[in-house]
Z-matrix of the N, CA and C atoms (Angstrom, degrees):
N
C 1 1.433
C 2 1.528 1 108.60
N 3 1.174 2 119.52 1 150.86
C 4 1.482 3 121.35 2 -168.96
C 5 1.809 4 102.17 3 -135.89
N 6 1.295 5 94.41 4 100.76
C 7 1.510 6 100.58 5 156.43
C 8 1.428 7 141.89 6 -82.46
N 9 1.248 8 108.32 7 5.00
C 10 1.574 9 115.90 8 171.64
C 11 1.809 10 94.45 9 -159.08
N 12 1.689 11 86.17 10 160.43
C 13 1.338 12 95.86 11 169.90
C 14 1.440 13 94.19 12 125.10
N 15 1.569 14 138.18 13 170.24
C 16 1.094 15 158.08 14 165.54
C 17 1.575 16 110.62 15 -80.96
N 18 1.311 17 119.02 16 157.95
C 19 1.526 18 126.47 17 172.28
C 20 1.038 19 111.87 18 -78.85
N 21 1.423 20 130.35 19 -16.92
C 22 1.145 21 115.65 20 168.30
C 23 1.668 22 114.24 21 -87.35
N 24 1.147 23 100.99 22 -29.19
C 25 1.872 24 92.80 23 173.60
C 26 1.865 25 111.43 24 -66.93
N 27 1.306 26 107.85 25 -33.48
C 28 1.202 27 121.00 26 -179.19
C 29 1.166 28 95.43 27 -52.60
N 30 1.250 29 132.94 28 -74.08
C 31 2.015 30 131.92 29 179.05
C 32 1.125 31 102.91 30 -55.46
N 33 0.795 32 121.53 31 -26.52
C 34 2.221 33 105.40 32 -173.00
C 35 1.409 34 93.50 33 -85.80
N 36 1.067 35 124.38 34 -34.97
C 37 1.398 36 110.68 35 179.87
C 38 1.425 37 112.98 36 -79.78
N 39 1.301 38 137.69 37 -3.74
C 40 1.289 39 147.63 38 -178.82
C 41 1.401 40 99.67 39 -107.66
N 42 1.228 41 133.72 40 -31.70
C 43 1.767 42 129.32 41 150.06
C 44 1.397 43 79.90 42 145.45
N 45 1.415 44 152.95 43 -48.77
C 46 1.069 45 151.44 44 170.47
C 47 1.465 46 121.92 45 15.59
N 48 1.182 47 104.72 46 101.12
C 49 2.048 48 85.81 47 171.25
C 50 1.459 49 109.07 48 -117.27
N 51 1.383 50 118.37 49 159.29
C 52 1.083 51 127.71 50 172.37
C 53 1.561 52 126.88 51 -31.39
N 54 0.909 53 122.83 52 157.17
C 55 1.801 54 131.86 53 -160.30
C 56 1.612 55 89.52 54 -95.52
N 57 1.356 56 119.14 55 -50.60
C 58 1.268 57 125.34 56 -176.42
C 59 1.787 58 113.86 57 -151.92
N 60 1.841 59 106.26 58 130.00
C 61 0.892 60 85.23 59 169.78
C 62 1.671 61 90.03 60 -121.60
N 63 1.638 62 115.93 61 -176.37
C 64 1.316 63 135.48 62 168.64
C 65 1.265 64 116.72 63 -131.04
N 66 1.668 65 116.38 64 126.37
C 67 1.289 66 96.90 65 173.06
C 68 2.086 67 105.39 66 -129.56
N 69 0.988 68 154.03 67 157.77
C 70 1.720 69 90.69 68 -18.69
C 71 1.364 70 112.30 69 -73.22
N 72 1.372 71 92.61 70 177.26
C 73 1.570 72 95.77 71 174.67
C 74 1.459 73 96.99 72 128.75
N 75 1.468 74 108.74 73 -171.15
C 76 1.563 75 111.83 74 179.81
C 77 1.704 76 91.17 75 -167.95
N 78 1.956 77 97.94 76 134.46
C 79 1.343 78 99.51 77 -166.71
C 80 1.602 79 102.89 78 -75.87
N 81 1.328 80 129.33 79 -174.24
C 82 1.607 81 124.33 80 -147.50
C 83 1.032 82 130.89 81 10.83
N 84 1.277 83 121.67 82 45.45
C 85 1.477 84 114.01 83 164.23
C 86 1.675 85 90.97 84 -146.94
N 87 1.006 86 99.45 85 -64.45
C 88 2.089 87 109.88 86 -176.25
C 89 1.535 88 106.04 87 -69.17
N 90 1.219 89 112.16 88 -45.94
C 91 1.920 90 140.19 89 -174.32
C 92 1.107 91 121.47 90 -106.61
N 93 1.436 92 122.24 91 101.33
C 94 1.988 93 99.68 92 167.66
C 95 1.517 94 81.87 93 -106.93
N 96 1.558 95 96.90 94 -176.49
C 97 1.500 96 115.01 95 167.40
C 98 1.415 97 115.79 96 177.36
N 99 1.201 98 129.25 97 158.24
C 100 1.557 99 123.36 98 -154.74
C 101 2.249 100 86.58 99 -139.98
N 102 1.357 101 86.75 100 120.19
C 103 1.929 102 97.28 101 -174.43
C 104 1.778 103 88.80 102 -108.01
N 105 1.306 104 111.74 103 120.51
C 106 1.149 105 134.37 104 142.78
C 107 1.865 106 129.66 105 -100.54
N 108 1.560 107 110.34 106 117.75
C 109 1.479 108 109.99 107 175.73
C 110 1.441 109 104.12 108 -72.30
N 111 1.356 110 93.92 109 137.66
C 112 1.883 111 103.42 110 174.49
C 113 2.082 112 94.57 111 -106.88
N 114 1.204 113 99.05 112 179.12
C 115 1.138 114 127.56 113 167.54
C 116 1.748 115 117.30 114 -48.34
N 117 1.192 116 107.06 115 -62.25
C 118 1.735 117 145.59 116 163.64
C 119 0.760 118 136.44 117 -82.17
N 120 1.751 119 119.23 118 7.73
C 121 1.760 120 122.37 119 -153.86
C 122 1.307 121 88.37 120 163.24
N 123 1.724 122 92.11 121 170.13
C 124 1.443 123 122.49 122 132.27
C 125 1.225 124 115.53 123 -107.49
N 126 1.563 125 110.61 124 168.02
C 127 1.583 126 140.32 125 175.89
C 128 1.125 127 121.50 126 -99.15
N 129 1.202 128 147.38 127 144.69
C 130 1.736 129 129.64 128 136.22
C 131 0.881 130 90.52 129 -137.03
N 132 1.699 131 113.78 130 167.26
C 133 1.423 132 133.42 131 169.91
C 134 1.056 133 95.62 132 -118.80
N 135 1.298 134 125.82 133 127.53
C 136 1.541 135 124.04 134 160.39
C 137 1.383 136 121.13 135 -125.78
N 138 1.650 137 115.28 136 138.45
C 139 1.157 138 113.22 137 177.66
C 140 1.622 139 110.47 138 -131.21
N 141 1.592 140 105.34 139 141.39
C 142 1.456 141 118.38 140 169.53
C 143 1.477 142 114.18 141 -58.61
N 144 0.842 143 124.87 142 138.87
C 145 1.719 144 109.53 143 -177.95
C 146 1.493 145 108.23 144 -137.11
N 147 1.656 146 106.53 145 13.34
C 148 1.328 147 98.03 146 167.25
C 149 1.444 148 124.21 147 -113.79
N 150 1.373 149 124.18 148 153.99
C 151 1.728 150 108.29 149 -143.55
C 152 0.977 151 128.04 150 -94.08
N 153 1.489 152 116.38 151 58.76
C 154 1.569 153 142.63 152 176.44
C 155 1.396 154 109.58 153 -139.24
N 156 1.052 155 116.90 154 171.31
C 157 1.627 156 127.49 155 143.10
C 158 0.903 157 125.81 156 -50.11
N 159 1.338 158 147.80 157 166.83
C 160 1.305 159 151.48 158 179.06
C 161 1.463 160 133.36 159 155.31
N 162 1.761 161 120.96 160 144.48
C 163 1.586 162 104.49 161 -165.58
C 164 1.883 163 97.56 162 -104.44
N 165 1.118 164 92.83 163 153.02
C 166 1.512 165 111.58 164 173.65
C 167 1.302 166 109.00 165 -120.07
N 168 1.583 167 112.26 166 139.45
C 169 1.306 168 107.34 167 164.79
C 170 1.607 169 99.61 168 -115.58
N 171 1.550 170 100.19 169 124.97
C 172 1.293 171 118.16 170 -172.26
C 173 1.647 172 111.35 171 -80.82
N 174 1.395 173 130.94 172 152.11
C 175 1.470 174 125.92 173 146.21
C 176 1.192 175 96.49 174 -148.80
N 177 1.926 176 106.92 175 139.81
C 178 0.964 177 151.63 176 168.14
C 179 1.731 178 134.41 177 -80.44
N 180 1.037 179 102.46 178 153.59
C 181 2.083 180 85.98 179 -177.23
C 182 1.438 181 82.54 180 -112.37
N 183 1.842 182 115.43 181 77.08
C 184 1.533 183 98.90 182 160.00
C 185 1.684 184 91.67 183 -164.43
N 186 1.219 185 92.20 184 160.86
C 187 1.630 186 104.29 185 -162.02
C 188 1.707 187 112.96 186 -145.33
N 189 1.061 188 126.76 187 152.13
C 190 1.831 189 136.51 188 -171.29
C 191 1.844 190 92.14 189 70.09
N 192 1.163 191 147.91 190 33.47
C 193 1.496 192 136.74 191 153.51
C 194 1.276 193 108.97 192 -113.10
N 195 1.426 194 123.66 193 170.94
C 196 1.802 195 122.45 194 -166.00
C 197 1.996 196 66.89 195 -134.20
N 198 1.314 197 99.69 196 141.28
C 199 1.590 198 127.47 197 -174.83
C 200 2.039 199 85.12 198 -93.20
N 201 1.820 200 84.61 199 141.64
C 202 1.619 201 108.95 200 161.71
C 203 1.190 202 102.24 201 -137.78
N 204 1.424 203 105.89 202 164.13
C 205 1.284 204 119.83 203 -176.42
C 206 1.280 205 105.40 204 -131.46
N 207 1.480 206 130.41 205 106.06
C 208 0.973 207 142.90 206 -156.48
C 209 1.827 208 117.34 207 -102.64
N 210 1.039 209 141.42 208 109.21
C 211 1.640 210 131.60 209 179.65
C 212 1.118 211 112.03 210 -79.33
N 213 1.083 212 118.22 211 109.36
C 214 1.554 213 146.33 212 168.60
C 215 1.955 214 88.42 213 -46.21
N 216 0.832 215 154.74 214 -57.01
C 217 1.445 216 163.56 215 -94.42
C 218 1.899 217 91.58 216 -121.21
N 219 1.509 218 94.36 217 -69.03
C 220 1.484 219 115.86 218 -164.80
C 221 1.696 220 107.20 219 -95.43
N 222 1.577 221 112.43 220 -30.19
C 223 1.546 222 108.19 221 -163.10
C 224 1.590 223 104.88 222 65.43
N 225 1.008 224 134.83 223 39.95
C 226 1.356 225 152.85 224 172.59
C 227 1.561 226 100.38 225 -92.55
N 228 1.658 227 132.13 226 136.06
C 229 1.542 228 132.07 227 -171.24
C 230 1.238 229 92.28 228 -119.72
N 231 1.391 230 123.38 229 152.86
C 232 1.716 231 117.18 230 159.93
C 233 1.507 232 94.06 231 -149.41
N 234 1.304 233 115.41 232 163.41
C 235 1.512 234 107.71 233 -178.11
C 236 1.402 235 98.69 234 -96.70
N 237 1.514 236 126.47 235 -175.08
C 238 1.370 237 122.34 236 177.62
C 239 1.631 238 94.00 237 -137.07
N 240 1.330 239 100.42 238 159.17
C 241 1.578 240 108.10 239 163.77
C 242 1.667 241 124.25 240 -76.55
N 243 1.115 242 106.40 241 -170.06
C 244 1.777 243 91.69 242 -159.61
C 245 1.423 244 112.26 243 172.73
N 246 1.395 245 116.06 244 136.10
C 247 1.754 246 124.72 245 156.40
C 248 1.304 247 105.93 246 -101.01
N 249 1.648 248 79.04 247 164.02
C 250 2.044 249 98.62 248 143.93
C 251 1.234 250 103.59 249 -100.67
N 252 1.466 251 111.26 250 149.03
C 253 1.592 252 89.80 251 161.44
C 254 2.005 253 95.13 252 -164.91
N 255 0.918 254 129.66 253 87.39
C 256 1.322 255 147.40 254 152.13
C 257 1.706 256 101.16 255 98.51
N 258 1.974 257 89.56 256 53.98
C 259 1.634 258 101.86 257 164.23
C 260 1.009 259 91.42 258 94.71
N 261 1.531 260 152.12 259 6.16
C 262 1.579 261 128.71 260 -132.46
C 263 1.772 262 78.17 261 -154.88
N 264 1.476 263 105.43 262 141.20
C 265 1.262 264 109.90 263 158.48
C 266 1.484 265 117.70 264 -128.42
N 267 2.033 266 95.66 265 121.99
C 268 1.348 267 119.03 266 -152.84
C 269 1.794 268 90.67 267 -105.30
């Protein structure tokens, strides 16, 4: 049981890693995003929230899927490029 400490130390210390990180950047503040499991997949929505353009390199805690990048705007699909890289697809 853990009476002090943050939730995130609480999961890292339970082996837990983040759902998403961004770098640069920092997720809730630069990045939100909302991950829904589908049937066939996962989801996320992600949005930049800082008030420019800008590239992120995303990693995920998910592995065996090929990443799209989908426009909310157009409904336009494109695939994206991609690793594995310690369980994590970056």
């Amino acid at each position: 049981m853990y009476g002090t400490g943050t939730i995130a130390e609480v999961l890292a210390d339970q082996g837990i890693t983040p759902d998403l990180t961004a770098q640069p950047g920092k997720v809730g503040e630069d990045i939100l995003f909302q991950h829904r499991t589908l049937g066939d997949g996962d989801f996320y929505f992600v949005m930049n929230r800082r008030e420019r353009a800008g590239s992120f390199e995303l990693s995920f805690r998910q592995t065996g899927k090929a990443p799209e990048l989908w426009r909310a705007d157009t409904g336009e699909r494109f695939p994206l490029s991609y690793r594995i890289e310690n369980a994590r697809t970056v």
